[in-house]
N, C-alpha and C positions, 0 to 999 in steps of 0.2 A: 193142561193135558188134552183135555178132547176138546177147544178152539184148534191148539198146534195139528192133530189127528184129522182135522176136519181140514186146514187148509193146505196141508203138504197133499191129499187128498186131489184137491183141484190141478187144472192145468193151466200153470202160472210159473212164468218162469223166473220172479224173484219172489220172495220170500223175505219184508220184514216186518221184523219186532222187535219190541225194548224188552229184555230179559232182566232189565238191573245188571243183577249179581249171582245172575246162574243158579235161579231155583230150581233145584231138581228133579221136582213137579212139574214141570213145563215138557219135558223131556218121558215118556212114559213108556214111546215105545223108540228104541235106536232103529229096530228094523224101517222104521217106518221110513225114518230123518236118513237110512241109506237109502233109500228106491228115493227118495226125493233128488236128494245131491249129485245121482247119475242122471237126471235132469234139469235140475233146477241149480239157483243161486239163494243162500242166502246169507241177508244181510241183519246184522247181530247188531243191533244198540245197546251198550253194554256200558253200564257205568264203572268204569274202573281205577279212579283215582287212587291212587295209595295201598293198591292189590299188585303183588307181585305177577312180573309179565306172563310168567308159566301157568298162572291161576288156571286158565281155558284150555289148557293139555291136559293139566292135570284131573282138571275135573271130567273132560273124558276118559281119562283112565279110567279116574273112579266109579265111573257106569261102568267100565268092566272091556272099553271099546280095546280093541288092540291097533298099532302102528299104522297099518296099515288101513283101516277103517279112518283112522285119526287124519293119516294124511289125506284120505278123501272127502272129509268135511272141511280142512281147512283147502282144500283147493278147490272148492265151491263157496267159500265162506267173504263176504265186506265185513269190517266194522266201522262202527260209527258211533258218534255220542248217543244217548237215550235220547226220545223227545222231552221237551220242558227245559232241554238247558238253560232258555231263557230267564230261569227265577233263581241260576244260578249266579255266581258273580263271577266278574270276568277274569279275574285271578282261580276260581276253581275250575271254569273251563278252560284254560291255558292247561291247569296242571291236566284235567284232561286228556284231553289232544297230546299232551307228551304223554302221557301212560298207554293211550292206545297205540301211538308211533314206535313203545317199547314193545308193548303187545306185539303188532306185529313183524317187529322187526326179530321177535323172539318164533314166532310162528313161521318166518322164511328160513331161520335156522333149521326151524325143527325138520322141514321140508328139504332142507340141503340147500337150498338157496339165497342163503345171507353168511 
């Protein structure tokens, strides 16, 4: 909550971090993460093996963001594996890498552009 508050805060035009799995708590104010994304970029390390690809719309919804809000974070938005994949094995970060390729290949839908 108040590291994310303090760094969208700055003037930096990317922005990342390892979220995992989308804690909630990380997210406290949406206003904040708009004023960012009309400027900035950011980049989501996101573990998402074995989470279905909508998980990260969805969970926008669920903060309450509407379509239009949605599609302006994922048109600021990279993803990428968390840090540490290294202690993973190379068979979990294959499946990985495919799950984020569904991610966003599910996220250019949502955009109209897939």
């Amino acid at each position: 909550g108040e590291m994310f508050r303090q760094a969208v805060q700055k003037k930096i035009d990317l922005l990342s971090f390892d979220v995992r799995r989308l804690d909630p708590s990380i997210f406290d104010s949406f206003a904040l993460m708009m004023s960012y994304v009309q400027r900035g970029w950011i980049l989501w390390g996101l573990e998402v093996r074995g989470i279905p690809p909508d998980f990260f719309i969805l969970f926008l919804e669920k903060k309450g963001l509407q379509k239009k809000e949605i599609i302006s974070i994922l048109r600021r938005s990279l993803f990428s594996p968390p840090c540490g994949s290294g202690t993973i094995s190379f068979q979990e970060e294959k499946e990985g890498c495919e799950s984020l390729k569904q991610l966003s290949r599910y996220c250019r839908k949502y955009l109209g552009e897939g």
